[in-house]
C-alpha positions in Angstrom: -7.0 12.9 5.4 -4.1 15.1 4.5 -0.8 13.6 4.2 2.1 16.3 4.7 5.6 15.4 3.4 7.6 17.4 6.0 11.7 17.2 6.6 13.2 16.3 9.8 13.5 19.8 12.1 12.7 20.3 15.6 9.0 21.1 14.8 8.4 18.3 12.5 9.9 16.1 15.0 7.9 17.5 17.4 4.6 16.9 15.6 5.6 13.7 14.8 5.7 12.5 18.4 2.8 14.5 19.3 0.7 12.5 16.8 2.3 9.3 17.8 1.4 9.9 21.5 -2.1 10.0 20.6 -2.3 6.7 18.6 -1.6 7.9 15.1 0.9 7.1 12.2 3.9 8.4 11.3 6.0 7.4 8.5 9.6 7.9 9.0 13.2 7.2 7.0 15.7 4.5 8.5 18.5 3.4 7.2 17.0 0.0 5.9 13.6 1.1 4.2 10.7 3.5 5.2 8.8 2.6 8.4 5.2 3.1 9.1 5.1 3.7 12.6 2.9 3.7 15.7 3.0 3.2 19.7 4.0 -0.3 20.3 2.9 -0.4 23.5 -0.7 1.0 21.8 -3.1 -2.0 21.1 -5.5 0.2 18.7 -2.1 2.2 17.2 -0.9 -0.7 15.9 -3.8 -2.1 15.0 -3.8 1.1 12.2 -1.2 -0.3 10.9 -2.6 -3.0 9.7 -5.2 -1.3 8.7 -3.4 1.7 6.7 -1.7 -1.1 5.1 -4.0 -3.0 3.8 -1.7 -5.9 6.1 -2.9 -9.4 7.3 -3.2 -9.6 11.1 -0.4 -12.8 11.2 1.9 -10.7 10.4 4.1 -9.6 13.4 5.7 -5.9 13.4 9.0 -4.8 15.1 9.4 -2.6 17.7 11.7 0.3 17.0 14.2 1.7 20.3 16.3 4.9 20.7 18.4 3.3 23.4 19.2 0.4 25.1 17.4 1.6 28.3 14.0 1.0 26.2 14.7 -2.7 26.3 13.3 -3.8 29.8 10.1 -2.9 29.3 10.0 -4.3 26.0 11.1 -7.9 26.5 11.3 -10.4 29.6 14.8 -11.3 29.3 17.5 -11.1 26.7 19.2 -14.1 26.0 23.1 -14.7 26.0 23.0 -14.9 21.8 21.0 -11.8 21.8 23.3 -9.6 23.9 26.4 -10.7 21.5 24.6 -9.7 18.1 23.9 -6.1 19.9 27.4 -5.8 21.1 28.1 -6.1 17.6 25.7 -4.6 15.8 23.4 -2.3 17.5 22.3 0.5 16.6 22.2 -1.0 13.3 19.9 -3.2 10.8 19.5 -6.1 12.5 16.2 -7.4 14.0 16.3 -9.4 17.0 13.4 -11.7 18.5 13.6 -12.2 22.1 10.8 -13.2 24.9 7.9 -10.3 25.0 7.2 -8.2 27.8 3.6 -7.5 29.4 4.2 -3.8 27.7 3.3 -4.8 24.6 0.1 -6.5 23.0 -0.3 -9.6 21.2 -1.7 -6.9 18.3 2.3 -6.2 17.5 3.3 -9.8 18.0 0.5 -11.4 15.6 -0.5 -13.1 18.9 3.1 -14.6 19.8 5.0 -14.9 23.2 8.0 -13.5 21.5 8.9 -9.8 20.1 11.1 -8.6 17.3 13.5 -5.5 18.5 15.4 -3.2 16.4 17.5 -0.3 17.4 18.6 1.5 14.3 21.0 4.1 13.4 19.8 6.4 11.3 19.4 9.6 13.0 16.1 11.0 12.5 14.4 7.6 13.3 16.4 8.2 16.3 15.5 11.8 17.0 12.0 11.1 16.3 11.8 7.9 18.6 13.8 9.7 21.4 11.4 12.9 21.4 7.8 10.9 21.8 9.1 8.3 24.5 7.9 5.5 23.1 8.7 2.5 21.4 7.6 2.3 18.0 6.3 -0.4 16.2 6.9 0.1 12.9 6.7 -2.4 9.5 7.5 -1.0 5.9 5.2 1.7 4.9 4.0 0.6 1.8 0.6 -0.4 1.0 1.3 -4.5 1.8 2.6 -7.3 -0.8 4.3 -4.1 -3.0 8.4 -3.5 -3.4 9.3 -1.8 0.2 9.7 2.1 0.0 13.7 3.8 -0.1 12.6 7.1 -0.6 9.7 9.7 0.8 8.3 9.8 -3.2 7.4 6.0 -2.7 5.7 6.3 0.5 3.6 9.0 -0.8 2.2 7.2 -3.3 1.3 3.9 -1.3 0.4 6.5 1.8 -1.0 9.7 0.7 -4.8 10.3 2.5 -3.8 7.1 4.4 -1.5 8.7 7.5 -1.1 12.7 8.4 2.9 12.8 8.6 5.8 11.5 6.5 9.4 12.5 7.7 11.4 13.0 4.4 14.9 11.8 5.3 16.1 10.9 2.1 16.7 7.7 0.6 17.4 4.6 2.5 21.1 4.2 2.6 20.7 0.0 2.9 17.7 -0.5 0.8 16.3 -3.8 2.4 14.6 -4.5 5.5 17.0 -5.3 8.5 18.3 -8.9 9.3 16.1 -10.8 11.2 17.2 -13.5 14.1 15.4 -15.5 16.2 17.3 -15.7 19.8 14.6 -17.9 21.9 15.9 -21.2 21.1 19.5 -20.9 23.0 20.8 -20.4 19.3 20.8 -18.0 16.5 18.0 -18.3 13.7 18.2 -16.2 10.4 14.7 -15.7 9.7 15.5 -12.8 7.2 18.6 -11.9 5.8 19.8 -8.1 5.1 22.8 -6.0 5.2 23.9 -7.6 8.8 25.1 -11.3 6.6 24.8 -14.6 7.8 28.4 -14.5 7.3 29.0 -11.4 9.6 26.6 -13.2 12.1 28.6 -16.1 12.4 31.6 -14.2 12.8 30.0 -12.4 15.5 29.0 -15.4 17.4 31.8 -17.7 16.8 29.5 -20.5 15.3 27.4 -21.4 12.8 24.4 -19.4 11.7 21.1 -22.0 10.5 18.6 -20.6 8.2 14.7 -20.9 9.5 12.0 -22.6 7.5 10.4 -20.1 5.3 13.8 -17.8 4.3 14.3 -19.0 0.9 10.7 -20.9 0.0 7.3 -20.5 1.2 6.0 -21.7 4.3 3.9 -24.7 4.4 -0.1 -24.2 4.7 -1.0 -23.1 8.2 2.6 -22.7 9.0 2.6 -19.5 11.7 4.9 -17.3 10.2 7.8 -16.2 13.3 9.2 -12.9 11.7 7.7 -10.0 9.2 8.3 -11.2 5.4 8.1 -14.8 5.7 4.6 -16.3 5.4 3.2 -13.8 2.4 4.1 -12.9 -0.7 6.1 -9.3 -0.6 8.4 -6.8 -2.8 6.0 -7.5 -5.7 5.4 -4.6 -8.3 2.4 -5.4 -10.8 4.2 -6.8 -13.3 4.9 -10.6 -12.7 8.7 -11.6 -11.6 10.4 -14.5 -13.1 14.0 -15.2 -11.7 16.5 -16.8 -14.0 19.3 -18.6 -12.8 22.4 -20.3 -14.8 25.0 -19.5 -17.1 25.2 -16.2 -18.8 24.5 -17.4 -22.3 21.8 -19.9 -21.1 19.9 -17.4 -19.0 20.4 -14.8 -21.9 19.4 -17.2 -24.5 16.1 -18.0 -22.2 15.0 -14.2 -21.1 15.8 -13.1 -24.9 13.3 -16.1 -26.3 10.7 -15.6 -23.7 10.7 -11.9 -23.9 9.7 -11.9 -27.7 6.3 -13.4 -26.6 6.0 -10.7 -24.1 3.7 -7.4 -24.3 6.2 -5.1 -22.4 9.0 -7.1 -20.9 12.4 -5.7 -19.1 15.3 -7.3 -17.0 16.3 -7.0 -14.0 20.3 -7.1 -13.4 23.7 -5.8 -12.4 24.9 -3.5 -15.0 27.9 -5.3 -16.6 25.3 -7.5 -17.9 23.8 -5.1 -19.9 25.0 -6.2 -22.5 23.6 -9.8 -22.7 20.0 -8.0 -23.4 19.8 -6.0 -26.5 16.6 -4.7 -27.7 15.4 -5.1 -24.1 14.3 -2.7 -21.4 17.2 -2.6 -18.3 16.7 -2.2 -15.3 19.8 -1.4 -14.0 21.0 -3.1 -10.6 23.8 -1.0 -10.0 27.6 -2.8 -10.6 27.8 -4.8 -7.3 25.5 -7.1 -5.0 25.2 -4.7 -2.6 24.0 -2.0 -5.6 21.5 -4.6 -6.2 20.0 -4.6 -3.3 20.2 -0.8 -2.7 18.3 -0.8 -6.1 16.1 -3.4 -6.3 13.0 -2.0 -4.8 13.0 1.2 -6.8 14.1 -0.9 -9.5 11.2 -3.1 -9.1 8.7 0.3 -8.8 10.0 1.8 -11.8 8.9 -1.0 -13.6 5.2 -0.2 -12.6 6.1 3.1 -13.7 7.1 2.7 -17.5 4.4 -0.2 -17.7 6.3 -3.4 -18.1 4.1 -6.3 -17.7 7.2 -8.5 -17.5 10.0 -8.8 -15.4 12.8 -11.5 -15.7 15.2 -10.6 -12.5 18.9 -12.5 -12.8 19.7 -13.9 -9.8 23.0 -13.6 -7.5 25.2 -16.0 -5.7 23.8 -16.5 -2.1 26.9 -15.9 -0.2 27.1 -12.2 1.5 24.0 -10.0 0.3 23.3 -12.2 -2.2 21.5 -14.0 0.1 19.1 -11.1 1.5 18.7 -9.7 -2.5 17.6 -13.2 -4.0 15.2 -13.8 -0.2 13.6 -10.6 -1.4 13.5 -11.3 -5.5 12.3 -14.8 -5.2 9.2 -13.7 -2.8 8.8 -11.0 -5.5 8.3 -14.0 -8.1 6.0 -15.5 -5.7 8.8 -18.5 -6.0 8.8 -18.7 -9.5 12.8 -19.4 -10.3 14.0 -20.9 -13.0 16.6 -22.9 -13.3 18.6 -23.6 -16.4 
């Protein structure tokens, strides 16, 4: 199969929905990562997915809207939590789990009674939603367990001969996968943090926001995993992922030692800590948490690409993105942190 990198105009738009009306895959930009999409109200089309992805079966996918008037056929009802978080924050990236509806199979839902909804902003996931008519599921399009793709470069290498279309919006403006909250419980569950924070959900809401089991260490053994990027290891490039937390000259002192014993080793941090690391390879977060996790999946790629074998990631406070950056670095590690 050829795999044409096209930009968003009429006519790509236009064969993108064609394709997606007849069961096939589309990769497309959003403002979180790079979505790998197909009809979500299309058994076998999502079913590819998995496929294309090389992604286990368990592993539910979110449905992707253009409006609110998608919704009804979508899910059963939309509970009181629910409606306040898309007041708020729809379009947007934020992920939100409600009751299913009979349009769309247990093959999107990993064989659960609830569905995971997104309505996002950017405007060619829009455009190209709006002009097939269909709800789209749609995970990350990368091939599955690797760092999520920002840009139309890194889709093409997990994707090419794999799926006929990629939309080449540009890069992700967020760089991690949406927030993900569970609203079937008569509160608000953060399954998966992102851009929206658990601190701008609580706001929101007017209460407090709990974390779910499985957002910052792995799920127990036979554990059914409720929202995408819980139950498997994700975000992980070849090299293996240490994270490092502590003081500056503790965790310097630590990565500096360990690295000498290292074939090709780099770090992983924001860049007024550049410093801390000489002689090392830097892979440059950016100057603020939210650079970080703008950059940490290219980041995290690039490090594939100049051959490290090593990568020892500093870790951030969890308060704001900080939370959704070390969610995503510590599944990277596979959970291996440590803590000085």
């Amino acid at each position: 199969m050829q795999t044409k990198v096209l930009k968003p105009t009429p006519e790509s738009l236009a064969l993108a929905a064609e394709i997606l009306q007849k069961g096939g895959l589309v990769a497309f930009p959003t403002e979180t990562v790079y979505g790998l999409g197909a009809d979500a109200t299309n058994a076998e089309a999502a079913k590819a997915i998995f496929a294309a992805k090389g992604r286990p079966a368990d592993n539910p996918l979110i449905v992707h809207i253009s409006s609110l008037s998608m919704l009804p056929e979508i899910v059963s009802s939309v509970p009181e939590a629910a409606q306040k978080l898309m007041n708020a924050f729809w379009p947007g990236p934020l992920t939100i789990i409600m009751p299913k509806g009979k349009k769309i199979p247990y093959a999107v839902t990993a064989g659960l009674e609830t569905v995971a909804v997104r309505f996002p902003v950017h405007p060619d996931a829009q455009a190209m939603i709006e002009r097939c008519g269909l709800p789209i599921a749609a995970p990350s399009a990368n091939l599955s367990g690797k760092p999520s793709p920002t840009t139309a470069a890194h889709v093409f290498e997990d994707m090419d001969g794999r799926i006929p279309l990629i939309l080449d919006g540009g890069p992700c403006q967020v760089g991690l996968e949406s927030t993900v909250v569970d609203a079937t419980h008569g509160h608000i569950i953060l399954l998966r943090p992102g851009g929206v924070t658990r601190e701008m959900l609580e706001e929101a809401l007017g209460e407090e926001v709990a974390l779910g089991k499985g957002v910052m260490e792995p799920l127990a053994d036979g554990e059914k995993a409720l929202s995408p990027g819980l139950k498997h290891k994700h975000y992980a490039p070849k090299a293996e992922v240490k994270v490092v937390l502590g003081p500056d000259d503790l965790r310097a002192q630590y990565i500096l030692d360990s690295a000498a014993k290292d074939a090709c080793p780099c770090v992983l941090c924001l860049e007024g800590r550049r410093g801390l690391y000489p002689g090392l390879t830097v892979l440059s977060a950016g100057n603020t948490p939210e650079d970080y996790a703008h950059n940490l999946f290219a980041a995290l790629r690039h490090a594939d690409e100049i051959g490290c074998t090593q990568v020892y990631a500093e870790g951030l406070s969890l308060e704001g993105v900080g939370l959704a950056v070390m969610n995503r670095v510590e599944r990277a590690a596979g959970f291996h942190v440590i803590q000085l």
